[in-house]
Each structure stands twice: as structure tokens, then as C-alpha cells.
N, C-alpha and C positions, 0 to 999 in steps of 0.2 A: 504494500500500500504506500501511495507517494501521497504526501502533506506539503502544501503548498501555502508558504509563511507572506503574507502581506499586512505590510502597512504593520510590525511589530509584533503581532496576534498570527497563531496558527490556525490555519482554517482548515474545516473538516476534520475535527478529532476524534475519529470515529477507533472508540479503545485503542489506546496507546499502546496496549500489549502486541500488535499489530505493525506497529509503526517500524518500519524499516527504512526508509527514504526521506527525506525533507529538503526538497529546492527552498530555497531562499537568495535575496536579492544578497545577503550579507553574504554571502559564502566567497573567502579572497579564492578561493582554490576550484579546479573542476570537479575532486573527487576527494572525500575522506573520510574516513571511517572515525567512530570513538563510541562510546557506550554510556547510557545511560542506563543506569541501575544495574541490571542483569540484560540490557537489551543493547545488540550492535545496531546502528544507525549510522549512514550514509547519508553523508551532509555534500549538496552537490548544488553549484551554480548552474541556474537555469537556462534555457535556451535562449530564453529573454528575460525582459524586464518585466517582471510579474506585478500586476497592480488591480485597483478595485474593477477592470474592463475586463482585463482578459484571462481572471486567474478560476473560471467555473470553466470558459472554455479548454487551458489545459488540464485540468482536471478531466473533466469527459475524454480528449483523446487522451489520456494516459487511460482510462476507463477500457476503451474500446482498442485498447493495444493488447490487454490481457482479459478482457470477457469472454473469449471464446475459451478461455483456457480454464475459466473458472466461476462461468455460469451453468447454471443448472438446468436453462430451457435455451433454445435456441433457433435456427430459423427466422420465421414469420414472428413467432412471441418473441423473439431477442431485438428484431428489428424493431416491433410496434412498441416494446418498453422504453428501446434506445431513444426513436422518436420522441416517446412523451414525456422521456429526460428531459432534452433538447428545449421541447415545448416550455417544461416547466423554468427549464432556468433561462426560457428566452436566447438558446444557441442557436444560433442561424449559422446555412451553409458558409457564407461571407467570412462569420467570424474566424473558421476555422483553417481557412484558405492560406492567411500568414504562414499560419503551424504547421502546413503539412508537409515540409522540406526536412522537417526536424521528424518525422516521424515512418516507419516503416509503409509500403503502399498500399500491400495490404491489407492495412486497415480503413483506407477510406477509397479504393479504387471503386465500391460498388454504392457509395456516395454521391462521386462523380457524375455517372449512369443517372442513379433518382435523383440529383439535382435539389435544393433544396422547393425549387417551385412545387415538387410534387408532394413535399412533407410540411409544407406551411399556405 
């Protein structure tokens, strides 16, 4: 699970016991490990400048880099949930377009295809 630090406050702290990753704008380095409590954590500078616009949107593709790997339904129900992620946190195809040089293809070549006019 990646935790994505803005604006001082970590966002999506969904159980910590969990937490292995943390992009953050502070990180001087690409990559480095250290541990908090009993847990190893990977502190890594982000692709970008992560701020209140665009930090739902890397979240989601970091989502849909490993969903297939570790949801439980998928197909048609995987798409129609991904969608009404989307929907709800207001991701449009647009937003996502910056991001996707930074990301495996993939994950969004059959994006491409639906286009987002057919999912909004």
C-alpha cells in the first residue's frame, strides 16, 4: 500500500500495519528504507509534485497498477467499481493523462479505447 503525504498530513491511512511505501514531496533521496516500530517503510520521492489537485488521482493509478493482483472480483464488476471510484473522487480521463509516462501501459491501455466520454 502507497501513502501519499501532502500538505504535512498523510493521506489515506488506511491501518498502518499495512503501510509499506510513503511518497512524499520531503523525501531529498529516490529510495530509502528505515523502520518504524517493527515495520520496514520505503520513503520515496514522487514522480511529481504531489499537492491538494493531483494527489486522489495518483493514488487511483497506483490502485489500478496492482488491482488485478489483488482484487477479488474482476472483469465487468472490476471495471464498473473502478469507474465509480473515479466518479466519486471526480477522476476524469484528462487528469490522468500527465501520469501515465510514469506508469506501466498496461494499466491504462484499455482506458485509452473507453475514453473517458464513455465513462462520464
Amino acid at each position: 500500500m502507497r501513502i501519499y503525504e501532502n500538505k504535512d498530513e498523510l493521506k489515506n491511512e488506511i491501518n498502518k500495519s499495512l503501510l509499506n511505501e510513503v511518497y512524499t514531496n520531503k523525501a531529498t533521496t529516490e529510495y530509502r528504507e528505515t523502520k518504524l516500530a517493527n515495520l520496514r517503510v520505503i520513503i520515496r520521492k514522487p514522480y511529481c509534485e504531489i499537492d491538494t489537485e493531483n494527489v486522489a488521482t495518483l493514488q487511483f493509478l497506483d490502485l489500478i497498477k496492482e488491482v488485478v493482483d489483488i482484487s477479488e472480483v474482476d472483469g465487468e464488476e472490476l471495471t464498473n467499481r473502478l469507474i465509480d471510484y473515479m466518479k466519486k473522487k471526480n477522476i476524469k480521463f484528462e487528469n490522468l493523462k500527465p501520469f501515465l509516462p510514469y506508469y506501466p501501459e498496461r494499466i491504462y491501455k484499455n482506458m485509452i479505447i473507453r475514453d473517458s466520454a464513455d465513462i462520464f
